[in-house]
N, CA, C and O atoms as CSV, one atom per row, in Angstrom:
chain,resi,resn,atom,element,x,y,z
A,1,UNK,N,N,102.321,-129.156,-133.885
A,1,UNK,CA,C,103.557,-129.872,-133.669
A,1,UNK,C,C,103.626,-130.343,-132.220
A,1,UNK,O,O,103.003,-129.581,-131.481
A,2,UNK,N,N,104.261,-131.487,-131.521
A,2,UNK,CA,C,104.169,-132.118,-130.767
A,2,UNK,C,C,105.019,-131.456,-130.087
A,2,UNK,O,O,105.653,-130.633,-130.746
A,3,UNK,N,N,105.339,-131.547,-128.624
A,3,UNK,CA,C,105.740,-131.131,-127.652
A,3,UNK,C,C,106.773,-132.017,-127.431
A,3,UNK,O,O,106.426,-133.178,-127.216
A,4,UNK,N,N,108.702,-131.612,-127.426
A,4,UNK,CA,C,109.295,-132.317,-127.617
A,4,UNK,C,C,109.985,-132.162,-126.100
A,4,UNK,O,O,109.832,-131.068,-125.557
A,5,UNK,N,N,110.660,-133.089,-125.457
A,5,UNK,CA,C,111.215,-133.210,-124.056
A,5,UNK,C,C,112.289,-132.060,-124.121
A,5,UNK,O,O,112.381,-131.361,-123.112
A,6,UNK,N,N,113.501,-131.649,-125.695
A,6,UNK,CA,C,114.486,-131.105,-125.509
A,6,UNK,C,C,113.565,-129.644,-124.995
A,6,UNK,O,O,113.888,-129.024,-123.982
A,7,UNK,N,N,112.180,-129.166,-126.034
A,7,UNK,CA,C,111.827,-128.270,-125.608
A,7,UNK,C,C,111.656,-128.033,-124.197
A,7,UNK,O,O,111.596,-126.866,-123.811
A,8,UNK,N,N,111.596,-128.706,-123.614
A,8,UNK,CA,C,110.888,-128.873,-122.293
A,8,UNK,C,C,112.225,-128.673,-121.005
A,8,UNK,O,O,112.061,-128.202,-119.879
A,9,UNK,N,N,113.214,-129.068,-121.461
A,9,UNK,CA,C,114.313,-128.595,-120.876
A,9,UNK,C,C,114.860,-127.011,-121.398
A,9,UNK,O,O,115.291,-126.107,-120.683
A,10,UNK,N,N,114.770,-127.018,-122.152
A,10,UNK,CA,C,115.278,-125.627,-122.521
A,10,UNK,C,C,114.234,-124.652,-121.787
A,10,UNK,O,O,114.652,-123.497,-121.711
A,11,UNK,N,N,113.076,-124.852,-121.280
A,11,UNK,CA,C,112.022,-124.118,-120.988
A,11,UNK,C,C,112.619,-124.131,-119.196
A,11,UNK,O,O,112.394,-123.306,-118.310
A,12,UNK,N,N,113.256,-125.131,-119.165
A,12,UNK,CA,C,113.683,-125.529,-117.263
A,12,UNK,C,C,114.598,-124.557,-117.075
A,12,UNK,O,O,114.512,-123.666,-116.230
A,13,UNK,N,N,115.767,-124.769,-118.110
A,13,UNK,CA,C,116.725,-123.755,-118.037
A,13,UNK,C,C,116.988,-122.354,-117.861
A,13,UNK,O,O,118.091,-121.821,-117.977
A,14,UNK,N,N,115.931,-121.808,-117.582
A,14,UNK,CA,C,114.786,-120.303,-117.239
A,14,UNK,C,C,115.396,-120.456,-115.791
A,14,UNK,O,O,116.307,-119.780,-115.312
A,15,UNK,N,N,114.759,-121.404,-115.244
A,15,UNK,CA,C,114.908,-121.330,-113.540
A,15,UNK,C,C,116.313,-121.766,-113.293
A,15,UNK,O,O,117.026,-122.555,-113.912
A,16,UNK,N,N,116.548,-120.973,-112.116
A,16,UNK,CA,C,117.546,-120.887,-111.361
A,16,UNK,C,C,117.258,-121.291,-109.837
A,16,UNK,O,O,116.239,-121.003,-109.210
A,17,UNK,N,N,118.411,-122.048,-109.349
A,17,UNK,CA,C,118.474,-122.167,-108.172
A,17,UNK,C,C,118.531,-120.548,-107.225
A,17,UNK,O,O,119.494,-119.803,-107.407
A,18,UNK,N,N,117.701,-120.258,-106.501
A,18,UNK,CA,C,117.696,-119.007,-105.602
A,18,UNK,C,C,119.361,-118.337,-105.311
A,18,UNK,O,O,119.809,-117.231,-105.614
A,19,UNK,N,N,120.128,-119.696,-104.490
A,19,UNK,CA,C,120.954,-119.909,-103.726
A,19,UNK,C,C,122.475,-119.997,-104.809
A,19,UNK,O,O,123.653,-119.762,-104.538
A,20,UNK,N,N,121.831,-120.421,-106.048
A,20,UNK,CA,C,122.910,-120.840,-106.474
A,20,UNK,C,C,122.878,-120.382,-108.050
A,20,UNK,O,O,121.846,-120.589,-108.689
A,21,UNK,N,N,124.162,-119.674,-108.761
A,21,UNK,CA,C,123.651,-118.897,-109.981
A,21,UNK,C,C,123.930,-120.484,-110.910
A,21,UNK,O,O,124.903,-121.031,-111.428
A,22,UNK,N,N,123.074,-120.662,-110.813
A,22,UNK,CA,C,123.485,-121.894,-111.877
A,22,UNK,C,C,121.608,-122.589,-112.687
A,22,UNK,O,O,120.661,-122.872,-111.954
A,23,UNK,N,N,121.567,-122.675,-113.915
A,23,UNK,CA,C,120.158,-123.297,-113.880
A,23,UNK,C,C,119.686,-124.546,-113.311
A,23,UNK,O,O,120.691,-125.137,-112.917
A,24,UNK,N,N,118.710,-125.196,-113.088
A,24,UNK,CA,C,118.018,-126.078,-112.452
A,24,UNK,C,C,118.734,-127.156,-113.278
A,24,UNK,O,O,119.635,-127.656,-112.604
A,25,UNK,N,N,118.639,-127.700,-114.544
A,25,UNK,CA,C,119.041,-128.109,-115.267
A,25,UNK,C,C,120.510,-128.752,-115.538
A,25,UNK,O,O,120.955,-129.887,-115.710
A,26,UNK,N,N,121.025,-127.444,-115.485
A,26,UNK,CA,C,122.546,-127.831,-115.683
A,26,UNK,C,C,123.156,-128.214,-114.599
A,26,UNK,O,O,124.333,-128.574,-114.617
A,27,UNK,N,N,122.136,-128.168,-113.091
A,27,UNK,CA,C,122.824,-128.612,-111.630
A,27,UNK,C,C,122.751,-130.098,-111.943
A,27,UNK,O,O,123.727,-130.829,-111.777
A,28,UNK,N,N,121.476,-130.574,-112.440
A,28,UNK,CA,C,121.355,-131.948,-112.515
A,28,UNK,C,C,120.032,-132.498,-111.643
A,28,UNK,O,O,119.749,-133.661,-111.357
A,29,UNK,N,N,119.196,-131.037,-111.264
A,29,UNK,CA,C,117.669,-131.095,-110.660
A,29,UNK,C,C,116.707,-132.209,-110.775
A,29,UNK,O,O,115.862,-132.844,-110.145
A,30,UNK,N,N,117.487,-132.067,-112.308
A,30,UNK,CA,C,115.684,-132.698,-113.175
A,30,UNK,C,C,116.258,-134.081,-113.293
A,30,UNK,O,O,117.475,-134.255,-113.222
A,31,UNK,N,N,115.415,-135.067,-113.469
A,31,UNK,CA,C,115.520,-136.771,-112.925
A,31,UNK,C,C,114.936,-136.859,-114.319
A,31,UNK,O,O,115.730,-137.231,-115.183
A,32,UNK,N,N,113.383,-136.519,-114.799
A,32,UNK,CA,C,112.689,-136.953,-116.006
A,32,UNK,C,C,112.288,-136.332,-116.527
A,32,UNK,O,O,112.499,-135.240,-115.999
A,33,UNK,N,N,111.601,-136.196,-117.588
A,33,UNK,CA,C,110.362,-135.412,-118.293
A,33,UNK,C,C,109.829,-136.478,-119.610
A,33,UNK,O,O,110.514,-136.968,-120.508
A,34,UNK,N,N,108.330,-136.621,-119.337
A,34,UNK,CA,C,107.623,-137.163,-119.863
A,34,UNK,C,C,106.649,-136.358,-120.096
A,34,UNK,O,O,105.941,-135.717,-119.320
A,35,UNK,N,N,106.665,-136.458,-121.576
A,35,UNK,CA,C,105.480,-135.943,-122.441
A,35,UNK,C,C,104.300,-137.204,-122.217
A,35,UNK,O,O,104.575,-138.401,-122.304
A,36,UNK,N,N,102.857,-136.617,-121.892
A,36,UNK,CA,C,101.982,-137.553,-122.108
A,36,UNK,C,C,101.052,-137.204,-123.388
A,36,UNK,O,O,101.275,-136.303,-124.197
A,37,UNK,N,N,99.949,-138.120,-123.400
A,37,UNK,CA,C,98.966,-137.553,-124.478
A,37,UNK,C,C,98.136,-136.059,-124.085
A,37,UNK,O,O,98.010,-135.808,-122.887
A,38,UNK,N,N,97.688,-135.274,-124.900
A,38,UNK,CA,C,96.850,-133.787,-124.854
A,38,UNK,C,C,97.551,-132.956,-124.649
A,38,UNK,O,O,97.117,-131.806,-124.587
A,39,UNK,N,N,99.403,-133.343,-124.399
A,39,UNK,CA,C,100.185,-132.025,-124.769
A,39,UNK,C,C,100.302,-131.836,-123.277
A,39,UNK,O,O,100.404,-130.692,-122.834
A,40,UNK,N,N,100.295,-132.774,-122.555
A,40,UNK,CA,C,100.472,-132.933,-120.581
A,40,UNK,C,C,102.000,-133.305,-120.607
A,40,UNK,O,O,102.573,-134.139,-121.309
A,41,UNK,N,N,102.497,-132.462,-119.656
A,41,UNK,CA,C,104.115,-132.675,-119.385
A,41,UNK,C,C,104.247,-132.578,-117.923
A,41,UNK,O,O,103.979,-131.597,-117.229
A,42,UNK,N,N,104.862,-134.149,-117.406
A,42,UNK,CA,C,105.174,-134.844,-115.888
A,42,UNK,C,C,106.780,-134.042,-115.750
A,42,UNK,O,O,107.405,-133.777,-116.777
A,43,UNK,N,N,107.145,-133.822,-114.844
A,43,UNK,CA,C,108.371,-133.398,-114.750
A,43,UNK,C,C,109.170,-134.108,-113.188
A,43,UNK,O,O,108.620,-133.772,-112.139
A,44,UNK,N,N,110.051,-134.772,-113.109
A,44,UNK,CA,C,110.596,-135.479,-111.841
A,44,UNK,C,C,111.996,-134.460,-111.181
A,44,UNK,O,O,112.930,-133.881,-111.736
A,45,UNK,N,N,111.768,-134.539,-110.413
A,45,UNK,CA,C,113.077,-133.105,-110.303
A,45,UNK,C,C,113.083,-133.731,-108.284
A,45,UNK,O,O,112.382,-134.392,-107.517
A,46,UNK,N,N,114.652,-132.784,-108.291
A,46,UNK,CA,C,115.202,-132.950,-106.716
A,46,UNK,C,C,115.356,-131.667,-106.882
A,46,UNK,O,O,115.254,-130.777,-107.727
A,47,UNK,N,N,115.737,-131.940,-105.390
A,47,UNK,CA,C,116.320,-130.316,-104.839
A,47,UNK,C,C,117.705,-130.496,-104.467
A,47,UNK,O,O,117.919,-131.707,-104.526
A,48,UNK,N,N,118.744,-129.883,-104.115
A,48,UNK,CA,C,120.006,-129.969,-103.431
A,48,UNK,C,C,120.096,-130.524,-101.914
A,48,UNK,O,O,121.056,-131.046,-101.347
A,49,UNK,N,N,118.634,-130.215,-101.375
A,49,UNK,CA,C,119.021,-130.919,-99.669
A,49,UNK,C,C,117.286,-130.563,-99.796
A,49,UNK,O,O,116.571,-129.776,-100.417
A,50,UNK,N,N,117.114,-131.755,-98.720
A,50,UNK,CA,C,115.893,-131.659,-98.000
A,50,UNK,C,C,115.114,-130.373,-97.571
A,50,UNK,O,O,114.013,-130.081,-98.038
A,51,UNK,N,N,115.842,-129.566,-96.560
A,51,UNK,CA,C,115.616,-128.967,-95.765
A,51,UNK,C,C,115.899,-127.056,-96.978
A,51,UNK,O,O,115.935,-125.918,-96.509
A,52,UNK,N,N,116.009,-127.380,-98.186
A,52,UNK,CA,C,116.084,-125.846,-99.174
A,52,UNK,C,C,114.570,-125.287,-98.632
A,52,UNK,O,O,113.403,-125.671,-98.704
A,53,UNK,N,N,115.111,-124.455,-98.207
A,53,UNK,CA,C,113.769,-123.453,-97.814
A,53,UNK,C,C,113.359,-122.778,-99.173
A,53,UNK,O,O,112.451,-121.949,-99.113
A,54,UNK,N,N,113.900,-123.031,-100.323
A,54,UNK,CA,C,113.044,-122.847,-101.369
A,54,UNK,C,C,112.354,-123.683,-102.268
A,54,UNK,O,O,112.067,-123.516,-103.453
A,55,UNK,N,N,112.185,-124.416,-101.653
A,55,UNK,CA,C,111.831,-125.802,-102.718
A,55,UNK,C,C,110.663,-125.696,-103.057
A,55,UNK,O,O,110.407,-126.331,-104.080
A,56,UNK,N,N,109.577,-124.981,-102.484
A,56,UNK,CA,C,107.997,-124.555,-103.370
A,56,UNK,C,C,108.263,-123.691,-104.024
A,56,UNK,O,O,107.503,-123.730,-104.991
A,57,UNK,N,N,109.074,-122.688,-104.112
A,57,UNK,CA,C,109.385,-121.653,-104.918
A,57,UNK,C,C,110.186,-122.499,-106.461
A,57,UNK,O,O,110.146,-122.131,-107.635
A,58,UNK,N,N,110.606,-123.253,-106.077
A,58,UNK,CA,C,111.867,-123.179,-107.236
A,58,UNK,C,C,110.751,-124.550,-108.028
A,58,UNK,O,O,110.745,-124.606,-109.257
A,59,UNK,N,N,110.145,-125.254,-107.466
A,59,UNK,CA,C,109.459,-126.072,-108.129
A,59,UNK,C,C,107.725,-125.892,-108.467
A,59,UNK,O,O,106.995,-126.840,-108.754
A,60,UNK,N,N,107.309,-124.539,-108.363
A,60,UNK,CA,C,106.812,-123.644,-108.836
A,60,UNK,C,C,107.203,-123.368,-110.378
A,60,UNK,O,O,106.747,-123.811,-111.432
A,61,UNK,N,N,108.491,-122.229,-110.001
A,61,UNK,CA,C,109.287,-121.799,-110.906
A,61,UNK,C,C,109.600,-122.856,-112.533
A,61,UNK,O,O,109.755,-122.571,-113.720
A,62,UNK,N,N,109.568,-124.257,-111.648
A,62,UNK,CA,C,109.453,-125.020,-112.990
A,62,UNK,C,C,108.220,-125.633,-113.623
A,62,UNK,O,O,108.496,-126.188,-114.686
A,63,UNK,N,N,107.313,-125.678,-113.383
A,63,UNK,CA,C,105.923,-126.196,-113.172
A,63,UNK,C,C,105.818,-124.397,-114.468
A,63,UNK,O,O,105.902,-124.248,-115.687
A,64,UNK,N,N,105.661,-123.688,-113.602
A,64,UNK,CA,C,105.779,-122.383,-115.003
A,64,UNK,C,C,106.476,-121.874,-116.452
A,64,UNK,O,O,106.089,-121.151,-117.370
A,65,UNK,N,N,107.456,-122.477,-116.231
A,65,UNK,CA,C,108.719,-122.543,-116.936
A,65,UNK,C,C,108.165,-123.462,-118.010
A,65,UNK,O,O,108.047,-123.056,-119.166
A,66,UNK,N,N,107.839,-124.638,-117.666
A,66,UNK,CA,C,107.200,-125.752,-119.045
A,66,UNK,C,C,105.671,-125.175,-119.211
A,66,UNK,O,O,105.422,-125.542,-120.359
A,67,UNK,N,N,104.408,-124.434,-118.704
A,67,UNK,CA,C,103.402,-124.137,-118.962
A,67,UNK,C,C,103.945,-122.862,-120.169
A,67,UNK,O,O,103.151,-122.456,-121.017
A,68,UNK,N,N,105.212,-122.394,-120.097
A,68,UNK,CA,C,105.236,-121.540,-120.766
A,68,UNK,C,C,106.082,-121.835,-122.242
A,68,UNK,O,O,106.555,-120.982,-122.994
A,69,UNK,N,N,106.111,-123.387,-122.403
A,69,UNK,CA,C,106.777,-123.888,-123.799
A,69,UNK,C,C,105.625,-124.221,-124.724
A,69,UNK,O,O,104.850,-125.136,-124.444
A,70,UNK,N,N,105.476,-123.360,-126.025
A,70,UNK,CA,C,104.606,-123.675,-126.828
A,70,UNK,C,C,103.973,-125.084,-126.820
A,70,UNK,O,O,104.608,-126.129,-126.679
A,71,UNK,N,N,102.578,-124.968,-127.000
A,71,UNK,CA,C,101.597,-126.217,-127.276
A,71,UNK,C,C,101.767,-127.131,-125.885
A,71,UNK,O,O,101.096,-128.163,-125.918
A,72,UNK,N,N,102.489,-126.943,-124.763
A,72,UNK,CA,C,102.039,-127.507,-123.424
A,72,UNK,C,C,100.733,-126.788,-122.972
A,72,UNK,O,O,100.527,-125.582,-123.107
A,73,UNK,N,N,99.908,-127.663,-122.437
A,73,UNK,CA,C,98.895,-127.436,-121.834
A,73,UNK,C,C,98.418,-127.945,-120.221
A,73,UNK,O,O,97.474,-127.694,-119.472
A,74,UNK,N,N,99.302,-128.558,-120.186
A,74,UNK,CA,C,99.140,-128.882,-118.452
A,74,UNK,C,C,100.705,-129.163,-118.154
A,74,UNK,O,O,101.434,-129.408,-119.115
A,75,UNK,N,N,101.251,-129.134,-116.817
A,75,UNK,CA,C,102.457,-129.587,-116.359
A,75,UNK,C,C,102.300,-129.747,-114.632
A,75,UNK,O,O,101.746,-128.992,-113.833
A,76,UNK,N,N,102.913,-130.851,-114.444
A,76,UNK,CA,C,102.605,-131.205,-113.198
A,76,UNK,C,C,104.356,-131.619,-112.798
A,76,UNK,O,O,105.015,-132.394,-113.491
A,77,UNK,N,N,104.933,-130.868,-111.458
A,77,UNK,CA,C,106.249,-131.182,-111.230
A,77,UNK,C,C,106.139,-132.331,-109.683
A,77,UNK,O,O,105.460,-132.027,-108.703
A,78,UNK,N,N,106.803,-133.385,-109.766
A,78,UNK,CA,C,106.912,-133.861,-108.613
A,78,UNK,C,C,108.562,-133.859,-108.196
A,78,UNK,O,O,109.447,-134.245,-108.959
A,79,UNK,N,N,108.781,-133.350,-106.846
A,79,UNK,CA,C,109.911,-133.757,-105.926
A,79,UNK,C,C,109.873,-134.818,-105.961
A,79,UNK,O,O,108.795,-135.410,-105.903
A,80,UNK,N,N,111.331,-135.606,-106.098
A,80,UNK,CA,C,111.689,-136.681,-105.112
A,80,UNK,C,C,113.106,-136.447,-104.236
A,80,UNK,O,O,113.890,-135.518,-104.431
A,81,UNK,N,N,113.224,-137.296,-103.424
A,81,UNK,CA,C,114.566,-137.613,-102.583
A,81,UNK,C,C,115.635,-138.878,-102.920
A,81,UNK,O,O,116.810,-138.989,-102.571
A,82,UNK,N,N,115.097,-139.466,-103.439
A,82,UNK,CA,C,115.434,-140.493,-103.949
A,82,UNK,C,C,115.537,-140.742,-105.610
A,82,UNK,O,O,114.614,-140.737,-106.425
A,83,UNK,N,N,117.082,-140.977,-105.853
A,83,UNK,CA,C,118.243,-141.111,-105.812
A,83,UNK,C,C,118.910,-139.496,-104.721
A,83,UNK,O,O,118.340,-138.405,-104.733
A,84,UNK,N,N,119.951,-139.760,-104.053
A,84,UNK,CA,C,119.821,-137.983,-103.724
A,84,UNK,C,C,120.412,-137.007,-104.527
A,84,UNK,O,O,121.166,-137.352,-105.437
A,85,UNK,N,N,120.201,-136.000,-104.338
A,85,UNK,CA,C,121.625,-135.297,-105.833
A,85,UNK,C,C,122.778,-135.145,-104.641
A,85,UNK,O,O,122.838,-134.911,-103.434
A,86,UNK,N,N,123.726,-135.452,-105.862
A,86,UNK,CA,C,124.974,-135.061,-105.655
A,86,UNK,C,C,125.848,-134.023,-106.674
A,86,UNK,O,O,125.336,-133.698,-107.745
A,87,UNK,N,N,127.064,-133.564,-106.331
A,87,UNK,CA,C,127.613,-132.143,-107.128
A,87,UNK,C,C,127.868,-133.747,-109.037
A,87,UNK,O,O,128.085,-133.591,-110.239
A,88,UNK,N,N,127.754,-134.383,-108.567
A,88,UNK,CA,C,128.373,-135.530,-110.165
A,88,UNK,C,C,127.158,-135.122,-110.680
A,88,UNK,O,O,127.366,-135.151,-111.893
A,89,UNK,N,N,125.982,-134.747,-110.508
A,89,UNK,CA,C,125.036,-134.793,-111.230
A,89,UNK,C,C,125.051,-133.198,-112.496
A,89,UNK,O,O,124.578,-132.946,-113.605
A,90,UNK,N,N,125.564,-132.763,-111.865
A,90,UNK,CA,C,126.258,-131.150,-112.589
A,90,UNK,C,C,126.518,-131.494,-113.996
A,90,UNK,O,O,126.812,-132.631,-114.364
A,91,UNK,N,N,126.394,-130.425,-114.807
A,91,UNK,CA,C,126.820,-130.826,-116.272
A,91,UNK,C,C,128.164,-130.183,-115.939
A,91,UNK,O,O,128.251,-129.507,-114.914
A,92,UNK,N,N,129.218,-130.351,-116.740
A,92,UNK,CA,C,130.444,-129.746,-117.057
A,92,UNK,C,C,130.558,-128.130,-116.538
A,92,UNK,O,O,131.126,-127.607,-115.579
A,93,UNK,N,N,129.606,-127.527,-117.821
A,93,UNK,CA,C,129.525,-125.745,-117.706
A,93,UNK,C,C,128.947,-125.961,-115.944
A,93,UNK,O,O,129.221,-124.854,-115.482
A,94,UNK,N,N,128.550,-126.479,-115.211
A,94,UNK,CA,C,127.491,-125.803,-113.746
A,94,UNK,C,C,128.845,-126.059,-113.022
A,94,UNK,O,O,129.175,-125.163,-112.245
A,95,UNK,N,N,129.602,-127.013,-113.124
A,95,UNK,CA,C,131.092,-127.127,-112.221
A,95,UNK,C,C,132.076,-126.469,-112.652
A,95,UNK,O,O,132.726,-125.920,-111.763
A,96,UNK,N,N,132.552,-126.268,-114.046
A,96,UNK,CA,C,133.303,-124.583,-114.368
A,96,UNK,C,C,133.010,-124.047,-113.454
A,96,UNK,O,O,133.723,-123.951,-112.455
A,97,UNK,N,N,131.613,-123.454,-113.622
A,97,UNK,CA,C,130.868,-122.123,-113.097
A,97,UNK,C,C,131.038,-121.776,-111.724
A,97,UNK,O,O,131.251,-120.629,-111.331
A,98,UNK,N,N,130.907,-123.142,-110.752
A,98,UNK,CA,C,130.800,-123.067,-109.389
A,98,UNK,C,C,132.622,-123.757,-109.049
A,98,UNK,O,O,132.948,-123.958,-107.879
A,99,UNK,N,N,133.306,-123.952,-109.834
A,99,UNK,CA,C,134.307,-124.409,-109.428
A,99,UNK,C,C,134.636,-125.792,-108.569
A,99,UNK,O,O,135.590,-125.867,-107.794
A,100,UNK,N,N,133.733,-126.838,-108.817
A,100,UNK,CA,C,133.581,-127.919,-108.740
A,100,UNK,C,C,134.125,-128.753,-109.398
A,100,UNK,O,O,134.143,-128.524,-110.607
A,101,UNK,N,N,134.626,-129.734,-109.027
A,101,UNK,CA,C,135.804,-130.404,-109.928
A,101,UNK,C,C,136.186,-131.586,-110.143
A,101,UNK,O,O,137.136,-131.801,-110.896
């Protein structure tokens, strides 16, 4: 069975921001995910600020997170800065949570 993108988020949703109890996901981290051919999954993701002294850790953390969703076989995560995140990028439940509004 093919490797589906929802899987691939639900596999993101594992990681957590260090700093912040909220998943990667539901902050509004992740930009893309593209399934390619051989079961290869690209992943586009931000961080909250430039300067997160965890940003190899946490984009690690997701790079593992999809190696560990059935029938993936490679995953490659790239940072960008561009668009920047902002708190709008939050799903609903991550601004409950953090009281964002």
């Amino acid at each position: 069975m093919a490797v589906t993108e929802q899987q691939v988020l639900e596999g993101l949703k594992t990681v957590n921001d260090p700093e912040i109890p909220v998943n990667i996901v539901d902050l509004g981290l992740i930009y893309g995910v593209k399934i390619l051919p051989d079961d290869k999954v690209e992943v586009t993701m931000t961080l909250t600020t430039k300067g997160c002294g965890m940003s190899y850790q946490i984009a690690m953390s997701a790079k593992q997170s999809v190696l560990k969703v059935p029938g993936v076989k490679e995953a490659t995560v790239h940072v960008v800065w561009e668009p920047a995140w902002t708190p709008d990028r939050m799903s609903e439940e991550a601004k409950k949570k953090l009281g964002v509004g």
